[in-house]
RODO-2510 file (C-alpha; in nm, 4 decimals, decimal comma):
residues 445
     n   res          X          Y          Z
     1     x     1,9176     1,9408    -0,4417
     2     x     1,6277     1,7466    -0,5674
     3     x     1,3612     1,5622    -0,3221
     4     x     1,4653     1,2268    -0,5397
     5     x     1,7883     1,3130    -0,4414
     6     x     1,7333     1,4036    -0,0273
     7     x     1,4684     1,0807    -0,0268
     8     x     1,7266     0,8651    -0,0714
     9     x     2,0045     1,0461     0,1625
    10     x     1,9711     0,9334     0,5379
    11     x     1,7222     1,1167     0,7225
    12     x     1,9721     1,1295     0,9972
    13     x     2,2924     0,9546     1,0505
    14     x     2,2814     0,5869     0,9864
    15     x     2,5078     0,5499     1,2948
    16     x     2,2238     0,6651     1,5202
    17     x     2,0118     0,4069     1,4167
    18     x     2,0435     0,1783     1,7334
    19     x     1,6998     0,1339     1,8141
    20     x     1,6463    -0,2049     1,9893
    21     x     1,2411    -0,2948     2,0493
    22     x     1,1854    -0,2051     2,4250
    23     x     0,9114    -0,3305     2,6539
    24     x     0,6506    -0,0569     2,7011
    25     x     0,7648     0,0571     3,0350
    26     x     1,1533     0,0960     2,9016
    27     x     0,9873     0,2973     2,6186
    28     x     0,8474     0,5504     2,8839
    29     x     1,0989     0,5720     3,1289
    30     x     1,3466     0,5868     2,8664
    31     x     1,2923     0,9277     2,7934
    32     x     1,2311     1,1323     3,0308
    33     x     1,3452     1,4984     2,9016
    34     x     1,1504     1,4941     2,5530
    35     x     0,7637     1,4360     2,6451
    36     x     0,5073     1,6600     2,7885
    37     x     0,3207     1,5339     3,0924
    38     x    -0,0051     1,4896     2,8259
    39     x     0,2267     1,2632     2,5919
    40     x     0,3034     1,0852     2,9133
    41     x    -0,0265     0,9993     3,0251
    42     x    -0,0822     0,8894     2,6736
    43     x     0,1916     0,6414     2,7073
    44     x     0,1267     0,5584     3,0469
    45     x    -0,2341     0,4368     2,8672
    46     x    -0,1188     0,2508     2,6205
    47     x     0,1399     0,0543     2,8458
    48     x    -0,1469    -0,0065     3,0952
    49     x    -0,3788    -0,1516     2,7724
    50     x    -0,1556    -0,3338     2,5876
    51     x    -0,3099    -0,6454     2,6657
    52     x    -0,6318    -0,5112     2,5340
    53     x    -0,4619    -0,4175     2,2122
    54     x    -0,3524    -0,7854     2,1992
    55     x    -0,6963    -0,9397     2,2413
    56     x    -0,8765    -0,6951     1,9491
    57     x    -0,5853    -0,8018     1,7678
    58     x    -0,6456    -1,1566     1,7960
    59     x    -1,0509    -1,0884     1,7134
    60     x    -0,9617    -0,8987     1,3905
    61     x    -0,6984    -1,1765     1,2667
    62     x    -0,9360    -1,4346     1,3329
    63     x    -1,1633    -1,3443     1,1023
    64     x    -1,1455    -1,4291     0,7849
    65     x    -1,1615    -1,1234     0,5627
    66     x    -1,0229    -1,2111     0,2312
    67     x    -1,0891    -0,9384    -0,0476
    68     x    -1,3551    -1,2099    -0,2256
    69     x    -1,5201    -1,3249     0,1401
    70     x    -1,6955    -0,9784     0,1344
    71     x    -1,9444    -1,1286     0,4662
    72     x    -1,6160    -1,1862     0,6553
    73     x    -1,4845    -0,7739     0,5336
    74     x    -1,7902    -0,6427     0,6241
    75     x    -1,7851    -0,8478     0,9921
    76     x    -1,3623    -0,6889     1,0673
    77     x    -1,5400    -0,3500     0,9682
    78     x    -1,8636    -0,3626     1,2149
    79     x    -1,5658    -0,4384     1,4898
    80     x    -1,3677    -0,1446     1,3898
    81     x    -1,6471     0,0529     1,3273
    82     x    -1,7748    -0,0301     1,7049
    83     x    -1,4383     0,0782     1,8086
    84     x    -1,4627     0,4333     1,6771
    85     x    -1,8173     0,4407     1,7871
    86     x    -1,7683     0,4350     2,1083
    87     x    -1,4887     0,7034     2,1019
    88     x    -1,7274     0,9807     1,9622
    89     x    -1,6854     0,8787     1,5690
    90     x    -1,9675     0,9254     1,3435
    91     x    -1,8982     0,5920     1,1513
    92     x    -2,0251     0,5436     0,8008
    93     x    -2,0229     0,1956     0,6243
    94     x    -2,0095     0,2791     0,2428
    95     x    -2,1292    -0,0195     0,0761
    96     x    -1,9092    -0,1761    -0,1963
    97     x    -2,1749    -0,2878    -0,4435
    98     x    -2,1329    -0,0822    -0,6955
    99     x    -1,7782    -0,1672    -0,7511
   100     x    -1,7962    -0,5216    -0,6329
   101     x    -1,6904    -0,5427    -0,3153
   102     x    -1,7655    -0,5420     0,0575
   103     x    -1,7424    -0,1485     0,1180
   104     x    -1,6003     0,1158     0,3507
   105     x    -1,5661     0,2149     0,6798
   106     x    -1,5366     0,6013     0,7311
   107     x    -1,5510     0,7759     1,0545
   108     x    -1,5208     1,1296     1,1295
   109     x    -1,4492     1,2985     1,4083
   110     x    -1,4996     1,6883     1,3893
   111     x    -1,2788     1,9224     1,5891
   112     x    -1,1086     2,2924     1,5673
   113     x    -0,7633     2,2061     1,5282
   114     x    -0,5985     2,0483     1,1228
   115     x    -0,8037     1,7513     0,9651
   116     x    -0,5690     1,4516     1,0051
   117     x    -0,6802     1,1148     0,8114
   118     x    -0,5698     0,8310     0,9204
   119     x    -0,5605     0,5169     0,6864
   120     x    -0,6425     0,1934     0,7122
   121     x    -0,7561    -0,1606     0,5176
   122     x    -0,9946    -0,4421     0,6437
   123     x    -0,9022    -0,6968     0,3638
   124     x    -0,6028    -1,0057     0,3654
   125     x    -0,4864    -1,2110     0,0148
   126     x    -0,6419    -1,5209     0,2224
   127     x    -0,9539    -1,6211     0,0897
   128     x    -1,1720    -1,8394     0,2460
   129     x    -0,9864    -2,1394     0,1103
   130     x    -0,6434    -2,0424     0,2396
   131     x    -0,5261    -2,3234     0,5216
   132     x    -0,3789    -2,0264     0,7025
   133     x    -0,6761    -1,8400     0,9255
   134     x    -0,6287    -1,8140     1,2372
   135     x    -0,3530    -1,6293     1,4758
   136     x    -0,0933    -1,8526     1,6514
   137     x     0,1349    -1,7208     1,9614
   138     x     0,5034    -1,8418     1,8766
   139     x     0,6289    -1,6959     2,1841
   140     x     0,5906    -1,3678     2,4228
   141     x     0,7256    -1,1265     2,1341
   142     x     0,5889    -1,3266     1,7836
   143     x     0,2569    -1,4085     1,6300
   144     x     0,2331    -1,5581     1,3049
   145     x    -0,1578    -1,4920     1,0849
   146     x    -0,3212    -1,4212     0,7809
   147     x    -0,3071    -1,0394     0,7930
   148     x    -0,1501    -0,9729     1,1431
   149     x     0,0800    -0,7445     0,9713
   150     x    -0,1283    -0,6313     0,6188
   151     x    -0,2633    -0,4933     0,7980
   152     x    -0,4600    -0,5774     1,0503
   153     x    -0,2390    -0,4534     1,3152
   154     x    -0,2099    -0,1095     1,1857
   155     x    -0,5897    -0,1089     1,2295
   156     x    -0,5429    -0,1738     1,5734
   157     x    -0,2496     0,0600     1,5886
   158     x    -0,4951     0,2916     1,4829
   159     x    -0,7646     0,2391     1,7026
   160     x    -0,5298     0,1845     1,9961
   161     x    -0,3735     0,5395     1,9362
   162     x    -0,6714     0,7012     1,9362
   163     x    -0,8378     0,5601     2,2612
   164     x    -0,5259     0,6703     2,4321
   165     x    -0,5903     1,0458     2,2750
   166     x    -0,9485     0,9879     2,4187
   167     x    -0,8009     0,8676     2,7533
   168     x    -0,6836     1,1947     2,8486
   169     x    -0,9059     1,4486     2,7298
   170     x    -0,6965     1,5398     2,3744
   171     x    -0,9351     1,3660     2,0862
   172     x    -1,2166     1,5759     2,2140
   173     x    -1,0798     1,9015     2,0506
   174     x    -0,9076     1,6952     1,7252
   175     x    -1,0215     1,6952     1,3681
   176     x    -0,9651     1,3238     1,2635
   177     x    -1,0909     1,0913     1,0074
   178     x    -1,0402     0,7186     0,9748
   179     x    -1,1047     0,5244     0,6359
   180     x    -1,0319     0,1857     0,6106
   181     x    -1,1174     0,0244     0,2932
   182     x    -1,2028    -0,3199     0,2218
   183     x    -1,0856    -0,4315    -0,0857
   184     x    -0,7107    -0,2902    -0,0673
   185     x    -0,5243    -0,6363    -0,1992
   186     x    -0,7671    -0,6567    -0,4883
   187     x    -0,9408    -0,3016    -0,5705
   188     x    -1,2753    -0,3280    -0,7179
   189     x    -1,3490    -0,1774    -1,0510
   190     x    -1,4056     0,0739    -1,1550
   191     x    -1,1200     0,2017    -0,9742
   192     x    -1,2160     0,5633    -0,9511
   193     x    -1,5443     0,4376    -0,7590
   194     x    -1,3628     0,2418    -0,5351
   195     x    -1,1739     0,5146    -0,4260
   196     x    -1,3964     0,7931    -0,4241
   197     x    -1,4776     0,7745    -0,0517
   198     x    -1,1071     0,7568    -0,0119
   199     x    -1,0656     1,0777    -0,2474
   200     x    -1,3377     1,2931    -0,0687
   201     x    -1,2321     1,2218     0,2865
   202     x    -0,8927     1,3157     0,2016
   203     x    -1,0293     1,6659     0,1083
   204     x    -0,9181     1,9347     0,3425
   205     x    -0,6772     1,7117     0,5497
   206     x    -0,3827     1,8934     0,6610
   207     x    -0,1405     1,5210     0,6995
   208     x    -0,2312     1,1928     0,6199
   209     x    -0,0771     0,8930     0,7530
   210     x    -0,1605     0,5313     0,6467
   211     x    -0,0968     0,2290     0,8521
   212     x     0,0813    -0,0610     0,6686
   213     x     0,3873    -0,2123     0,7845
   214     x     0,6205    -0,0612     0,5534
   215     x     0,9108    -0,2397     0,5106
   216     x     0,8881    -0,4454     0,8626
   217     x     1,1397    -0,1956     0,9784
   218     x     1,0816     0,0016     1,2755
   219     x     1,3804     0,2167     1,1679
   220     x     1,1241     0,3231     0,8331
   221     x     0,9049     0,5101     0,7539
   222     x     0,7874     0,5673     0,3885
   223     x     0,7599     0,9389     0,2275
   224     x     0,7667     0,7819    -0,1455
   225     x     0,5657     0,4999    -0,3118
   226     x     0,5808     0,3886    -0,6721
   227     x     0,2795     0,2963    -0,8560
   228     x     0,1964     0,0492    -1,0531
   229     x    -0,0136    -0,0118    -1,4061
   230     x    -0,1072    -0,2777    -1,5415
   231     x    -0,0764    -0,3237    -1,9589
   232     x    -0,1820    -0,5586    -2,2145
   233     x    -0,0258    -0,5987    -2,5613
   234     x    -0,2058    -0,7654    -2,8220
   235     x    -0,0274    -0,8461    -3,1734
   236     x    -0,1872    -0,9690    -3,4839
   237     x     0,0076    -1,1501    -3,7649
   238     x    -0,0890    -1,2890    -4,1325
   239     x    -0,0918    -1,6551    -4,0537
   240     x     0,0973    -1,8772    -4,3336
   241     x     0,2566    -2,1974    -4,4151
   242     x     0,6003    -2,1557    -4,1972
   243     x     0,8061    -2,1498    -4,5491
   244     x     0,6524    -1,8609    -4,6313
   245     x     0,7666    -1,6295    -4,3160
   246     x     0,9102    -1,2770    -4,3969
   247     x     0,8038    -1,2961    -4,8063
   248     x     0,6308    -0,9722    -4,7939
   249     x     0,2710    -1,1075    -4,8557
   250     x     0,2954    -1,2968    -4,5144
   251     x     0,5520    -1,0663    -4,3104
   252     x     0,7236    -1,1530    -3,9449
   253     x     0,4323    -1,3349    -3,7766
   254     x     0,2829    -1,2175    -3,4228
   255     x     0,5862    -1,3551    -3,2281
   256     x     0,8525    -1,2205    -3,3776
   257     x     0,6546    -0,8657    -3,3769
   258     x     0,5997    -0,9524    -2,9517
   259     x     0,9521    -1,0018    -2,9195
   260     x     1,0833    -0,7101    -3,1128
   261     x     0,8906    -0,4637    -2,9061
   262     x     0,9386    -0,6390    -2,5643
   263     x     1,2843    -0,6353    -2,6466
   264     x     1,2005    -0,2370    -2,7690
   265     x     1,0957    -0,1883    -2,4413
   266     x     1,4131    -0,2995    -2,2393
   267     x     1,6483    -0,1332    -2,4682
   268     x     1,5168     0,2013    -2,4173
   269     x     1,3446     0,2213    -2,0440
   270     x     1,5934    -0,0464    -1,8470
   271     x     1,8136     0,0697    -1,5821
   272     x     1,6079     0,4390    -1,5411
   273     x     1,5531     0,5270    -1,1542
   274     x     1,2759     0,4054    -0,9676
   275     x     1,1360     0,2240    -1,2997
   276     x     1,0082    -0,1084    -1,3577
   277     x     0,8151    -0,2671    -1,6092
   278     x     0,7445    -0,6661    -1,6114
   279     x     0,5679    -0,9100    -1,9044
   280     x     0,4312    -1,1154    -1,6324
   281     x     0,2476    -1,3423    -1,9287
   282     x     0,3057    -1,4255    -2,3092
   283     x     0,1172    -1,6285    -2,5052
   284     x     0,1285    -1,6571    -2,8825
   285     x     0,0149    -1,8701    -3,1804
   286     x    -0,2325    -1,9905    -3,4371
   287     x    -0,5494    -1,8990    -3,1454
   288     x    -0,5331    -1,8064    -2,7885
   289     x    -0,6797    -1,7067    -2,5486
   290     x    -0,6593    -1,4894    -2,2239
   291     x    -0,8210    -1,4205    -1,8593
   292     x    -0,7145    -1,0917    -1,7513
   293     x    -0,9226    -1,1461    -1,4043
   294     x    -0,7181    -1,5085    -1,3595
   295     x    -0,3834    -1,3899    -1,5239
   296     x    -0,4069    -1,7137    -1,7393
   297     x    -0,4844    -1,7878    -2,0304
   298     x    -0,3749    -2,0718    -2,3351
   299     x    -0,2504    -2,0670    -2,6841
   300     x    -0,2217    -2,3010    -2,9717
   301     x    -0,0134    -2,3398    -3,2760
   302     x     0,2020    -2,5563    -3,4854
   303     x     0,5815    -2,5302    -3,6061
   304     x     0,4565    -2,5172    -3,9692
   305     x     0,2174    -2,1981    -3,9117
   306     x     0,2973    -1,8493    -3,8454
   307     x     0,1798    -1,7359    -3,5666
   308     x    -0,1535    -1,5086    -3,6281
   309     x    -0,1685    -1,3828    -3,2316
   310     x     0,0382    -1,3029    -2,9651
   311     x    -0,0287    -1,1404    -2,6458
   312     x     0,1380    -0,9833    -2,3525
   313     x     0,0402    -0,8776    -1,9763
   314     x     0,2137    -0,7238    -1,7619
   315     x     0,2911    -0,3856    -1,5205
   316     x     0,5190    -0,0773    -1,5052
   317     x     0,6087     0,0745    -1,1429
   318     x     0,7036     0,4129    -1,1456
   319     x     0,7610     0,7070    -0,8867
   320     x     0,5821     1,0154    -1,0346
   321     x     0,2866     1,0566    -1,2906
   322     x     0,5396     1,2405    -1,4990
   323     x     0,7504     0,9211    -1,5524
   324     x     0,5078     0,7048    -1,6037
   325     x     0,3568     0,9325    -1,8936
   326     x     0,6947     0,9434    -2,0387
   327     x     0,7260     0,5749    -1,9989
   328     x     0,3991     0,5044    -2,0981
   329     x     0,4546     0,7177    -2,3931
   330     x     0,7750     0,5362    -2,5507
   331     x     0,6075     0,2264    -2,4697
   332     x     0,3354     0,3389    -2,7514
   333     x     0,6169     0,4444    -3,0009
   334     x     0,7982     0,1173    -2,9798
   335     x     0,3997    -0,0653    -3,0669
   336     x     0,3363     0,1495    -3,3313
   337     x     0,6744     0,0756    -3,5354
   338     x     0,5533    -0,2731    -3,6663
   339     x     0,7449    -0,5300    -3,8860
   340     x     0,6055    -0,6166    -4,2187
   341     x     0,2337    -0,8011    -4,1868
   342     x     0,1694    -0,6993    -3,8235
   343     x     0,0015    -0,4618    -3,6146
   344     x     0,0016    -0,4156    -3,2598
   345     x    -0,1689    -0,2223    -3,0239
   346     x    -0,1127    -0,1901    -2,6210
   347     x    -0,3750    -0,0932    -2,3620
   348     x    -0,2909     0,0540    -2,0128
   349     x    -0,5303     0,0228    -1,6755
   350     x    -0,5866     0,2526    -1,4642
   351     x    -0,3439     0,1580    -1,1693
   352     x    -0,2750     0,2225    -0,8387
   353     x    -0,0524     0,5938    -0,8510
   354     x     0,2842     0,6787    -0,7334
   355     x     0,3071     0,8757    -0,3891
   356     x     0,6032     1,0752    -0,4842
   357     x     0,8932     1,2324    -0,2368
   358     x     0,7824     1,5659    -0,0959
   359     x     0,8811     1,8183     0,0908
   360     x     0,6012     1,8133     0,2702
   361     x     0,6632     1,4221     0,3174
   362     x     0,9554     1,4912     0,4733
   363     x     0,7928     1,7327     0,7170
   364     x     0,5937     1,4875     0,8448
   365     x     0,8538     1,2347     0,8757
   366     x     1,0849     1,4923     1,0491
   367     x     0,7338     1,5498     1,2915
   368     x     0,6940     1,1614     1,3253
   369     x     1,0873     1,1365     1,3863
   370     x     1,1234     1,3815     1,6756
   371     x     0,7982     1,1977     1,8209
   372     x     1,0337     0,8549     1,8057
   373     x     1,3647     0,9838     1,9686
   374     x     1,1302     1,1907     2,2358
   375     x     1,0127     0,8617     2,2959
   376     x     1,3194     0,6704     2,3761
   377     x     1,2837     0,4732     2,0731
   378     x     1,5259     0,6354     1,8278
   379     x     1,5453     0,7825     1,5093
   380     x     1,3123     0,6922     1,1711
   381     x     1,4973     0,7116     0,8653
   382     x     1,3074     0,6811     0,5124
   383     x     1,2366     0,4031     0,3022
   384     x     1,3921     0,3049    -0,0431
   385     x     1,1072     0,4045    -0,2035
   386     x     1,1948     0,1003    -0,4725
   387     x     1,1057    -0,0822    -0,1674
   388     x     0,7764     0,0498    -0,0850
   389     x     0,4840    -0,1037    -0,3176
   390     x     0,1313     0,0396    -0,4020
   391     x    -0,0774     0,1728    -0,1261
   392     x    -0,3898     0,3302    -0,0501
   393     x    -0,2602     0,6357     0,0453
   394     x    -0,0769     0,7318    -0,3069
   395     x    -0,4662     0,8083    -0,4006
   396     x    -0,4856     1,1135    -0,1448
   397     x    -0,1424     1,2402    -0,2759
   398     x    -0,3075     1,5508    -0,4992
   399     x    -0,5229     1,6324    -0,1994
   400     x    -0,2876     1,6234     0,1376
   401     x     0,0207     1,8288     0,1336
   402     x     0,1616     1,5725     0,4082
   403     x     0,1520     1,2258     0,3836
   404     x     0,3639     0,8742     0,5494
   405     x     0,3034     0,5509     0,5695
   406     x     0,4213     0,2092     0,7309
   407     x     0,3386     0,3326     1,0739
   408     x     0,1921    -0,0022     1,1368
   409     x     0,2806    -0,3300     1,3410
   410     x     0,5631    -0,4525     1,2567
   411     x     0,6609    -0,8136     1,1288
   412     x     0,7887    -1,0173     0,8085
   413     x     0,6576    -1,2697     0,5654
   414     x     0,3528    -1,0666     0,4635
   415     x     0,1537    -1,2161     0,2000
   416     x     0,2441    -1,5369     0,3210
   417     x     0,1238    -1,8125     0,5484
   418     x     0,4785    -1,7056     0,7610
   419     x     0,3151    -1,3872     0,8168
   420     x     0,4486    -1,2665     1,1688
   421     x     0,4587    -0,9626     1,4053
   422     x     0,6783    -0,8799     1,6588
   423     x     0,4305    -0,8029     1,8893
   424     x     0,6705    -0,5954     2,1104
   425     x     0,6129    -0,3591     1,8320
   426     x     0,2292    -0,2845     1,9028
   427     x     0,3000    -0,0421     2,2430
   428     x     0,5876     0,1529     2,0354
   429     x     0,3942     0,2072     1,7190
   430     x     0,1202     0,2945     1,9241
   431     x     0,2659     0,5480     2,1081
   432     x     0,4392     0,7054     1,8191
   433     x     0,1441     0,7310     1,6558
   434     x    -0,0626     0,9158     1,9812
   435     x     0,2398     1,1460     2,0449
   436     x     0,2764     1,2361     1,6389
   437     x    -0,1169     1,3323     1,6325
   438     x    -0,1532     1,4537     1,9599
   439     x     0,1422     1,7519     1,8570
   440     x    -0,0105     1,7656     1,5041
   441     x    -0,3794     1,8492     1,6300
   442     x    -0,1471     2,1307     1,7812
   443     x     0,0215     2,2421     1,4772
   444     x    -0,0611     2,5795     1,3761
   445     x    -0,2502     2,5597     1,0408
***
């Protein structure tokens, strides 16, 4: 059976999957039979400090921390980073200059037992301009704000989790690091330097587990990610009087050329599993031209010319490196095979890369799993990884042999000014998340 295959079988029987969001006290009382007395002090702390949780929260969303508004990144960090500080992290702020943005916050916390890193981002899509910057209680259970979900709350999950650890004696022996980077939503460029203090603290971890809210699903958890490249196509025709189009001294014009490979590329990568590719913009004519940092760009022409330029943008989303270099690779084939008086040529970025299925994915799921039911809060099933876009932790995938995400608050409407949590979800994810790395610090190496 092949992991594509088992990733997209139910982790466990669908008809288990009953679990209804508990107050923090049902979620510890609730299940008696499957926690140590350790994991129930840790619970016991992070029932007792859930208002606390709440208030950083609130700080964190409050601040505007836009990927562009690199002040307001840098000013969520120093809170984090004071956060981690005080728990016996030796925090690190890696500046951002070199690959324009605000920077990095790293901590590390050295201990005997497996190097678990633990991912986070300080960023939000709302830039300073957005209307929507501040949190807003809707009720007991809801909170709508920019980033409540993406993620700020999984930094708090985060930081949460590990105070309870502290709490009771565990983080003193445990081999953690945090990164959470500021410039997730946007990445700076180049994207290899953006990512290198990502990269190197992933080096030697054991598990990884990254903090996004996943599908909004406290059912999920995500094993699989696809990537996603960006490409531009350029074309080049022999512009012409119109009544001269296909007579081989002129040939097919730029447009037609566009079209036949766009339409190349549907015929002959459509409908494969777990891959997507998108023109996102087309513009074509007599001149154009194109803003790859805006995504905009204009064109003009006349119905009596042949079009002399054309150009395309858009992405592919794949699942492994190996299918995108076979996508990537018929993509080129389809280019090169021009009609008469054109030429064409398409350029690929570097991307975000796929986080493909595992077994050791699925280890850590099954870990993160039994950590749920012991909890009284049910089973976790995986995601659709078709669901699950880019993510920072698809970078770490050649270094950690274990790796989930969406372990986050949970909410809906991400990306949008409807962005809400279901704050009932902060004491459950919490506690999953202290009971998974409490019995991983544990884990044999």
């Amino acid at each position: 059976m092949t992991s594509d295959t088992v990733l997209l079988m139910p982790f466990l029987t669908l008809a288990l999957l009953s679990l209804a969001l508990v107050s923090p006290a049902a979620a510890r009382t609730g299940a008696p039979a499957g926690l140590s007395p350790e994991e129930r002090a840790l619970v016991a702390y992070i029932d007792a400090h859930d208002a606390d949780a709440l208030a950083l929260l609130e700080q964190v969303v409050d601040i505007n921390s836009g990927t562009q508004n690199l002040a307001g990144v840098r000013e969520v960090g120093r809170i984090f980073r004071a956060k981690l500080d005080a728990l016996g992290f030796e925090t690190t702020w890696v500046d951002g200059a070199a690959f324009h943005r605000a920077g990095h916050l790293v901590a590390t916390h050295p201990g005997p037992g497996p190097k678990i890193l633990l991912i986070g981002h300080l960023d939000t899509v709302f830039e300073r301009d957005s209307p929507f910057q501040t949190l807003e209680r809707l009720d007991a259970d809801t909170a709508r704000g920019p980033g409540v979900i993406d993620m700020k709350g999984g930094d708090v999950v985060i930081v949460a989790a590990l105070d309870a650890l502290a709490s009771t004696g565990a983080l003193k022996s445990m081999n953690v690091t945090v990164v959470m980077t500021g410039d997730e939503e946007e990445p700076g460029e180049p994207l290899g330097l953006a990512r290198e203090a990502l990269v190197a603290a992933a080096k030697g971890a054991a598990a990884a587990i990254g903090f996004e809210d996943g599908d909004g699903n406290p059912k999920t958890a995500i094993i699989a990610r696809r990537g996603t490249t960006g490409w531009v196509l350029r074309v080049s025709g022999t512009p012409a009087h119109s009544s001269q189009i296909f007579q081989p001294e002129v040939g097919d014009g730029a447009i037609f050329e566009a079209a036949r490979i766009l339409n190349g590329f549907r015929e002959r990568l459509a409908g494969q599993a777990h891959l997507t590719f998108n023109p996102g913009v087309a513009l074509g004519g007599t001149s154009l031209t194109f803003d790859a940092a805006e995504a905009r760009g204009t064109a003009f022409g006349k119905t009596n010319v042949v079009a002399g330029r054309a150009l395309v943008s858009g992405d592919i989303r794949t699942l492994s490196r190996d299918q995108l270099a076979r996508a990537k690779q018929t993509m080129q084939e389809i280019v090169k095979a021009s009609l008469p008086g054109t030429t064409a040529a398409i350029a690929f970025d570097q991307g975000y890369p796929p986080l493909a299925p595992t077994d050791g994915n699925e280890r850590l799921l099954a870990l993160y799993d039994r950590a749920s039911q012991d909890l009284g809060l049910g089973p976790v099933a995986p995601v659709d990884p078709d669901k699950a876009g880019a993510a920072d932790v698809a970078f770490v995938a050649d270094e950690v042999p274990m790796i989930i995400d969406g372990a986050g608050l949970m909410g809906r409407d991400d990306h949008t000014v409807k962005e809400t949590a279901d704050l009932r979800t902060l004491p459950t994810q919490t506690a999953r998340a202290a009971v998974l790395l409490y019995r991983l610090a544990r884990t044999p190496q």
